[in-house]
N, C-alpha and C positions, 0 to 999 in steps of 0.2 A: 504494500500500500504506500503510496506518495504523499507525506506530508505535502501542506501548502502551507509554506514556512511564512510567506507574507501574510498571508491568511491570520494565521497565528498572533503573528508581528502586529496587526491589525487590529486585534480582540486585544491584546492586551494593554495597548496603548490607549485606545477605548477606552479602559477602566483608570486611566490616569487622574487625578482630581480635574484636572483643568479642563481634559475632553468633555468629561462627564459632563462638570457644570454647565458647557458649552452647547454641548449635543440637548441637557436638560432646559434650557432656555427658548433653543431654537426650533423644539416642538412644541411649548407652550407659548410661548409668545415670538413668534417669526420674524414678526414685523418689526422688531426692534431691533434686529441682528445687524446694522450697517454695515458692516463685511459682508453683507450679502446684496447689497445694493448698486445696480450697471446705473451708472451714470451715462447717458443719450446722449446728451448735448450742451455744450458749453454757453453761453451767452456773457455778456458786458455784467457788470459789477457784481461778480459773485450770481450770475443765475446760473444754474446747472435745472436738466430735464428729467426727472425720475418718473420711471413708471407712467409716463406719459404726461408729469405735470412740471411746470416750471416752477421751480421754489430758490432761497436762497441759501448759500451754500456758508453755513457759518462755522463750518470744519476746515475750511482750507485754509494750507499752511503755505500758500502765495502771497505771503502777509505784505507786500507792497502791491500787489496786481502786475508785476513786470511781466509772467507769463504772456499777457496780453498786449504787450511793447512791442509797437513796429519795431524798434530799433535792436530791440533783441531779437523777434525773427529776421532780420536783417542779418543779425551775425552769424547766425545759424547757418542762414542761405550761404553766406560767404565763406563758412568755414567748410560747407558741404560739396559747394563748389571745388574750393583748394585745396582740400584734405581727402575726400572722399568720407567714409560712413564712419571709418574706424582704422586705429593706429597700425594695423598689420604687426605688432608684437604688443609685449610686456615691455614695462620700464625697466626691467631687466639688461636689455638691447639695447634700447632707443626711445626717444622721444619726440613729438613733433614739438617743432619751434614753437606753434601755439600753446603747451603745456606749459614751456618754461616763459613765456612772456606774460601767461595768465598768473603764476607763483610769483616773477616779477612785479606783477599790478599788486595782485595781494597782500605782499610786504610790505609795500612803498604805502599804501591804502593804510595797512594794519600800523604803520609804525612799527612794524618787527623788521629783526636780521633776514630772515629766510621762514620761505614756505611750499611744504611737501601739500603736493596734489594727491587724494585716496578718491576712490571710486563712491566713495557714502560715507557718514559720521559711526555707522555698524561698521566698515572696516577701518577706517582711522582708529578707531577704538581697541577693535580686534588685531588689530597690528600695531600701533604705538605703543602700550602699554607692558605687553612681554616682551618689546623689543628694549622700556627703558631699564629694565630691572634683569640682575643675575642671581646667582644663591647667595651674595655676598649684603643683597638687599631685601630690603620688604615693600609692598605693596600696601597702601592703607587707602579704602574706599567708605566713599560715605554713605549709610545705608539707605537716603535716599537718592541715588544718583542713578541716571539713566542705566535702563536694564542691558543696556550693550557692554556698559561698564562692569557691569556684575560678570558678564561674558568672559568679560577680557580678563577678570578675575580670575574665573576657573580655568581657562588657559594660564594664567602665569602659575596656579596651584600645580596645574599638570605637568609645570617643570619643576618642581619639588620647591617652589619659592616660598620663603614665608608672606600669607597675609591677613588683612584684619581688616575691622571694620568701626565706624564711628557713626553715633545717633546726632540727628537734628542739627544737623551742621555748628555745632557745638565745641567753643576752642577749648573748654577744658577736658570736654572728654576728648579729644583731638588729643591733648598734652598724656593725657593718661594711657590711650594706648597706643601712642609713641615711646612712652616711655618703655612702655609690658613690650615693646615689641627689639629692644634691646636685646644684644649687639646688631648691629648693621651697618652695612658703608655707608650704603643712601638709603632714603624714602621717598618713595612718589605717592602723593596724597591729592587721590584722583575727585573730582565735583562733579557738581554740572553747577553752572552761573545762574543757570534759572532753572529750578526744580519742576519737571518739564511734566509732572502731574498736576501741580498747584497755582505755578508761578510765583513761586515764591523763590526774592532773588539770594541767594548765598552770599555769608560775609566775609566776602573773597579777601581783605586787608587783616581781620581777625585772624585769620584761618593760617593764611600765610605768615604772620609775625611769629604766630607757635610754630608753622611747618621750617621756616628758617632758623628757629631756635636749637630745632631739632635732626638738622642734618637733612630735613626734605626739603621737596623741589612741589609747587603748585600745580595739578595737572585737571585744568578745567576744561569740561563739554558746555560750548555755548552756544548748539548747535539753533537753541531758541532766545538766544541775543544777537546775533548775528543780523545787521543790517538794521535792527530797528530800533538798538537800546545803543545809548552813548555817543558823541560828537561822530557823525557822519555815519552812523551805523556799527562802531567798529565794539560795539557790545558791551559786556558786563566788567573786562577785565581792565582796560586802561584807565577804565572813567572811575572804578573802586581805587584801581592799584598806584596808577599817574604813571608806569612801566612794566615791563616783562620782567623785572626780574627773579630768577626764580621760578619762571612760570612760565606753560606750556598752555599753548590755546587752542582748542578746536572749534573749527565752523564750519557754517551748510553751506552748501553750493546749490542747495535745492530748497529751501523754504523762500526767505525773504529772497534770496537771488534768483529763486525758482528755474534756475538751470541743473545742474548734475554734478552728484560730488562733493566733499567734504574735502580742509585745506586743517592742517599741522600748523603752526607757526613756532619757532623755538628760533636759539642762537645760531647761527650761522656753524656756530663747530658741532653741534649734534644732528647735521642734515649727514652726512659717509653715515654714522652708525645706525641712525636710523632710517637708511636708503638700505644698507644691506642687513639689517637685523629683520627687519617689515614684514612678514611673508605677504601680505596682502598686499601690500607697496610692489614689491617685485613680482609675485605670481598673478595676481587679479589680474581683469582685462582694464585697463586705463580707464578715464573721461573718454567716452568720444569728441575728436577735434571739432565738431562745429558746436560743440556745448563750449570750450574751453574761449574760442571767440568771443561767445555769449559773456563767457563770466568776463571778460577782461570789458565788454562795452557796459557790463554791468557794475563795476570798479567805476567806471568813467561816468555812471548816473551819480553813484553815491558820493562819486565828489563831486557832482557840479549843485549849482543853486536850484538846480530838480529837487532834490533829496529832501531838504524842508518841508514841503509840501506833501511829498509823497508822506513821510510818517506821518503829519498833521492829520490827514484825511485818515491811516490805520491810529493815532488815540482817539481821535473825534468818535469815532467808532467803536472802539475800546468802553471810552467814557461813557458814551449814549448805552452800548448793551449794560454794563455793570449798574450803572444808574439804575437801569428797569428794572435788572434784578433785584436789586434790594429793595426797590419801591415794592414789589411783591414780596417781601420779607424771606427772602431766601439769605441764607448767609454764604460769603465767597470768601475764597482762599486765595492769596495773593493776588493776578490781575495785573502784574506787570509785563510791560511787554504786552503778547498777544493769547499768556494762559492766566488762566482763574479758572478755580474748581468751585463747585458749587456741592454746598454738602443739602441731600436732602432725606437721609437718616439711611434705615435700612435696605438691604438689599429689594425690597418689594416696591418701595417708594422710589427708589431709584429707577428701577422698568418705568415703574407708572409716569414718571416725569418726562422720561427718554419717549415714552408712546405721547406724550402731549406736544414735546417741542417735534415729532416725527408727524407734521401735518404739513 
């Protein structure tokens, strides 16, 4: 008789807590499953077409509308023109000139040394983070920090590294287990800038006065400050910190840029180790060349005297939703930037709320 080992594979994964609750949800109430929903047709200021109706789409993370920019499909055009679809290798090999003039814009834009192009803020993460640490160091994450972070966690565990963890973005316990987490060379004590369940922003100066105390290095995910928080977009880290020192920054190439890809920023001397440490830096497939166009005309909006206006119109918008919310007495959770959580108790009340704003 022929097991069906996927079969098997199948049932048992089923029975995982998360499928369950999943699967449990999506036969009693279907309708509220958003991962299950085809989006038809785009339209002008956030309409999208479902299910045959036009409604407003107040999930997207096009948080300036650039998606919608002649001047970005313009680059596009141009880069698809000169490049073709795609790099013909790995940055292993080679690079198009477009990659390293988009990582030029970016520094210059960031006020940093240098900046590595990843394919998404999931592989910047999944490849930065075991590429900055050896056995000789530890690993400290925050435990509310994006779940790619958590990833990159149990990849650096899986090379026998030590690591740990820290509540509520909190500099004392920060201190305490840095300290528990003696001997070590370094520490990388990884965030994210804006806690990208709640929005609420991290106290990126507190955090770092203990991480410098303590022989670590700042390594923040801003993948939801990026473009829209701080002098000309450039996020959570300069506008807390006033410099890079000490610290490592990651950004989206795809929310507020709404092009493709995630950008590093560090010192100019940790770009060799972290080129050949990266596994997803070197094996992934790159940016495709006319997105990297894209990002470089998109460096060139956020500094010109465009850029004011565009955030103006994403807080106007900001302001006016949270206003309503609390005029209906719902209470919110941070709100900076372009997240706020809205707490509306338990898991039942929560569906029922999701089934009222899903009209």
């Amino acid at each position: 008789m022929t097991l069906d080992l996927l079969d098997r594979m199948a049932d048992s994964l089923e029975h995982s807590p998360l499928v369950r609750f999943y699967e449990s949800g999506l036969c009693s109430r279907p309708e509220l499953f958003l991962k299950l929903l085809t989006m038809e047709a785009v339209g002008p200021d956030r309409q999208v077409k479902l299910n045959g109706r036009w409604v407003i789409n107040f999930g997207s993370d096009s948080f300036l509308g650039l998606d919608q920019d002649p001047r970005v499909h313009e680059a596009i055009r141009r880069g698809l023109e000169r490049w073709g679809t795609h790099n013909g290798t790995s940055r292993a090999f080679s690079s198009v000139a477009a990659n390293f003039e988009a990582e030029r814009k970016l520094a210059s834009w960031l006020k940093a040394e240098t900046t590595l192009i990843y394919p998404s803020v999931t592989l910047a993460n999944h490849g930065a983070l075991p590429a900055l640490v050896t056995h000789h160091d530890v690993l400290v994450v925050q435990r509310e920090a994006h779940h790619t972070i958590h990833e990159a966690m149990c990849l650096v565990q899986g090379h026998g590294i030590k690591t740990a963890t820290f509540d509520n973005s909190d500099p004392d316990e920060l201190t305490r287990v840095l300290k528990e987490s003696r001997p070590y060379r370094h520490a990388v004590v990884a965030v994210d800038g804006i806690e990208s369940m709640t929005g609420v922003v991290t106290p990126l100066a507190a955090l770092r006065f203990v991480a410098e105390a303590h022989d670590a290095v700042l390594y923040v995910d801003d993948a939801h400050g990026t473009g829209i928080l701080g002098e000309r977009g450039r996020g959570t880290v300069l506008d807390a910190l006033g410099d890079y020192r000490n610290t490592l920054v990651v950004g989206s190439l795809s929310k507020a840029f709404s092009c493709f890809g995630a950008f590093l920023a560090s010192p100019a001397r940790l770009r060799i180790p972290l080129e050949v440490r990266s596994g997803p830096f070197i094996f992934g497939g790159p940016v495709p060349p006319p997105y990297l166009e894209a990002v470089s005309t998109v460096v060139d909006i956020l500094n010109s005297e465009e850029y004011e206006p565009l955030r103006k119109r994403l807080t106007d918008n900001m302001t006016q939703f949270l206003a309503g919310a609390r005029r209906l007495g719902l209470t919110i959770l941070g709100g900076s930037g372009t997240v706020a959580s809205i707490a509306v108790g338990p898991e039942e009340g929560t569906l029922r709320e999701i089934g009222r704003a899903h009209v």
